[in-house]
C-alpha positions, 0 to 999 in steps of 0.5 A, spaced: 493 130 192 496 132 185 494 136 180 493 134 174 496 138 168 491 139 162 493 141 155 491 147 151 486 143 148 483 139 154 476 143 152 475 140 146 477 133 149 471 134 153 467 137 147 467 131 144 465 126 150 472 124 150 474 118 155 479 122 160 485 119 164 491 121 168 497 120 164 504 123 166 502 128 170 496 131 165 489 130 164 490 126 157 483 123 152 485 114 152 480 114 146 473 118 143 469 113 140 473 107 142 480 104 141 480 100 135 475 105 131 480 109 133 486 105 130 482 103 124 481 110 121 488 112 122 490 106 118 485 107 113 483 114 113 486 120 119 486 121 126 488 127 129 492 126 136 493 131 142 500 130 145 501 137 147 504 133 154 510 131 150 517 135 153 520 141 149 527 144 150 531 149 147 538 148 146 542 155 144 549 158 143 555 157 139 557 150 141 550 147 141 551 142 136 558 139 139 554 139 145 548 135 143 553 130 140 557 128 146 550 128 150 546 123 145 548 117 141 546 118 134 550 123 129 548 130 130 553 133 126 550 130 120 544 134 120 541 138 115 538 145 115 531 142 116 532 136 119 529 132 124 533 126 127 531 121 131 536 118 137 537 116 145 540 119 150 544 114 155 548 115 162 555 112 163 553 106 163 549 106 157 543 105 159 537 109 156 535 116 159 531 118 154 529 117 146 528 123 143 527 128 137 532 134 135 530 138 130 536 143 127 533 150 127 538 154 126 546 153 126 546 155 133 538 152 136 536 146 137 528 144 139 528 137 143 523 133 143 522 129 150 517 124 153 513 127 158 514 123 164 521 124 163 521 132 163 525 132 169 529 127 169 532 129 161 533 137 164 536 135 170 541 129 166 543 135 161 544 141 165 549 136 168 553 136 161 552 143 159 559 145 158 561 150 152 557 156 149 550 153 151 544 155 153 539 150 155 531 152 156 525 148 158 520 151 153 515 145 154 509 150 156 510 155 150 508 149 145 502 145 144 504 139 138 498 136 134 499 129 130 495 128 124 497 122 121 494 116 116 494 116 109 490 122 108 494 126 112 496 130 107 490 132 104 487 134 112 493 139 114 493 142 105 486 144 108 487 147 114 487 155 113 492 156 118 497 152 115 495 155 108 502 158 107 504 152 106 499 149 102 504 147 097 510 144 101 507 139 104 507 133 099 515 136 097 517 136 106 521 129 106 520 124 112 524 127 119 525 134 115 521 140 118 518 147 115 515 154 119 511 159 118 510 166 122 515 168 127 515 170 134 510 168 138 506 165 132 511 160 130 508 154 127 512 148 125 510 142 122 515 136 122 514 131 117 514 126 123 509 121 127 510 115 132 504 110 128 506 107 122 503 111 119 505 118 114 504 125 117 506 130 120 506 133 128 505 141 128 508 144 134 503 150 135 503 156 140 498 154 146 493 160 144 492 158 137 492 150 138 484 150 139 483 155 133 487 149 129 485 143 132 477 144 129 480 148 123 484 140 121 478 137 124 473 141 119 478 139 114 479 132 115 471 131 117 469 129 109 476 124 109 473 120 116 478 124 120 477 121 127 480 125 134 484 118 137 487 117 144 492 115 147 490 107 146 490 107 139 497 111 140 500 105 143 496 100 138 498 104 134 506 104 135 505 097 137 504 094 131 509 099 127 514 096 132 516 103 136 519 102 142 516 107 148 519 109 155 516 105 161 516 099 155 521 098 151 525 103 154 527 104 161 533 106 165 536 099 166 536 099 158 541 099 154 539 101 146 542 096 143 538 091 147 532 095 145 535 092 137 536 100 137 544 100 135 542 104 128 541 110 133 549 108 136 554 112 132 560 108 136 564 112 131 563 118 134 569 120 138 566 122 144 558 121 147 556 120 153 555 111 154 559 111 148 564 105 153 559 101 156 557 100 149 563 099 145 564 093 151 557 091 149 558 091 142 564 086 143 562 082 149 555 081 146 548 083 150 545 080 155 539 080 153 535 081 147 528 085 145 524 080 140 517 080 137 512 073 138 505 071 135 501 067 140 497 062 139 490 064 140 486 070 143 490 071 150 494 077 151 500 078 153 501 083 158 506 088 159 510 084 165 508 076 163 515 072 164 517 068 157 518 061 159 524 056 157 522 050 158 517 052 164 523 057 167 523 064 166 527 067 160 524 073 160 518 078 160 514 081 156 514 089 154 508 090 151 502 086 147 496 086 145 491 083 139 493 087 133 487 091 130 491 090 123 493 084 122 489 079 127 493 076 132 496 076 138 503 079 139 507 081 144 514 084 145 519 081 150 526 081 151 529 074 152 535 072 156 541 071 152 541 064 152 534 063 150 533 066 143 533 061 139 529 056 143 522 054 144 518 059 148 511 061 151 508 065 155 506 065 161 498 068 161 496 067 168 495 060 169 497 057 162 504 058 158 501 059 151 506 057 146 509 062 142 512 063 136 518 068 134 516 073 128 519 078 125 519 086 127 516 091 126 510 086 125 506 092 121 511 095 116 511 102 117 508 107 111 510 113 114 515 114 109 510 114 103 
């Protein structure tokens, strides 16, 4: 039997009667006092999140940024000193390795911020493509990473004592911009980036402090109803802003600009790896494409549903739920090509349930306020 891995702040899950369960090889909170609780204060107050699991590299050396370039598809070289830059990493044929963060430490270092069910895989495809003046590090048991999210999340970190050297800063950090304190050992940094919609900032901490400022942010977020959240109200959450999640959205069979993600596929760029495939697609048309559906009633569509086109398959469902937020029931699925323009339902055990086409992100993200 396999071990589960637990986090720095497995602890503190505990402590507060979180419910616990096995997720991308760790022993991960799902939900405190209960999902939609949980997704409600993040909307309307703050949440504090655990996502320790998630998978960091450094990359290093002389030729760092050319290399990044050449492995993802968005424009590295545009970064600024203290960017952070969201994008996809593609195999040849141009189908979705991974989706990832770089943040731009220095001209010479990047941080990486991968999936954690994907830590093997993402090393092991980009040690393959190291050339140059490169080092590449899997760092992810040298740091632990907490979100604070949600339209007080501002006042909570202000609040915390740790982050107190950079009480000042943190109503000036642009959205996907980074900043640190301390060095070594006991450097912290707070990224202006978040996966719910909502604004906030994710905080990279080494794993020896992460309990210290975990309590030191729960403190201060207590008299704003700050609320600890689980992994389920992460993926309402990110549901309703419309982000797509590796395993749902994206996998290894597709493509970014199926995943309506071309804005990350710079086909300008001489050179990334995917980069014909795509021009290909780009031209030729995708085969096949990812939509967001209203349907009637309260029955949910689940991850794996077929869409129907006149009572045949025309597709299937990524993720779905009832929003919290907005009242309804959505889904997200990609559609075949052909069928994008046609009456559809979805198959919900027994019944087809008439399905509407509605407009993504289906909540509209206030992560840049």
């Amino acid at each position: 039997m396999t071990t589960l891995k637990r986090t720095p702040l497995w602890e503190a899950h505990v402590a507060a009667a979180a419910k616990m369960v096995p997720f991308a090889g760790f022993e991960m909170p799902v939900s405190y006092t209960g999902i939609i609780d949980e997704h409600t204060a993040v909307r309307g107050r703050v949440g504090l999140f655990d996502v320790s699991h998630m998978g960091e590299f450094i990359v290093a050396g002389p030729d760092t940024w050319a290399y990044l370039d050449r492995v993802v598809t968005n424009d590295c070289m545009k970064l600024a000193p203290d960017g952070v830059l969201y994008t996809v990493m593609c195999r040849e044929n141009g189908t979705v390795v991974d989706d990832l963060l770089i943040m731009k430490l220095a001209d010479d270092r990047a941080l990486v911020v991968v999936n954690a069910s994907n830590i093997d895989k993402d090393l092991a495809h980009m040690q393959r493509l190291v050339r140059g003046r490169v080092e590449l590090e899997n760092a992810s048991d040298d740091w632990a990473l907490i979100a604070v999210q949600g339209p007080r999340a501002h006042d909570t970190v202000k609040a915390a004592p740790m982050l107190a050297p950079l009480r000042d800063e943190f109503d000036r950090v642009p959205y996907y911009r980074w900043r640190a304190l301390g060095s070594g050992p006991n450097r912290i940094i707070v990224s202006r980036t978040g996966y719910t919609g909502e604004r906030g900032f994710e905080i990279f901490v080494p794993p020896a402090r992460a309990g210290a400022l975990w309590h030191e942010l729960t403190a201060a977020g207590e008299p704003l109803g700050l609320s600890p959240a689980g992994l389920g109200a992460r993926d309402t959450l990110r549901f309703e802003a419309s982000l797509c999640l590796y395993g749902h959205e994206l996998d290894d069979e597709t493509t970014p600009l199926e995943a309506g993600l071309g804005w990350l596929v710079k086909l300008g760029k001489p050179e990334f790896i995917g980069r014909e495939a795509l021009v290909k697609e780009k031209t030729e048309g995708s085969r096949r494409t990812l939509l967001g559906f209203e349907l009637e009633g309260r029955s949910i569509a689940r991850q794996g549903y077929a869409v129907l086109r006149a009572g045949e398959a025309a597709g299937k469902v990524t993720s779905g739920t009832f929003s919290p937020t907005l009242g309804k029931s959505l889904c997200m699925a990609y559609v075949d090509a052909g069928g994008v323009g046609a009456d559809l339902a979805i198959q919900v055990r027994t019944s087809a349930v008439p399905a509407r086409r509605v407009t993504m992100p289906f909540y509209p993200s206030r992560a840049r306020a």
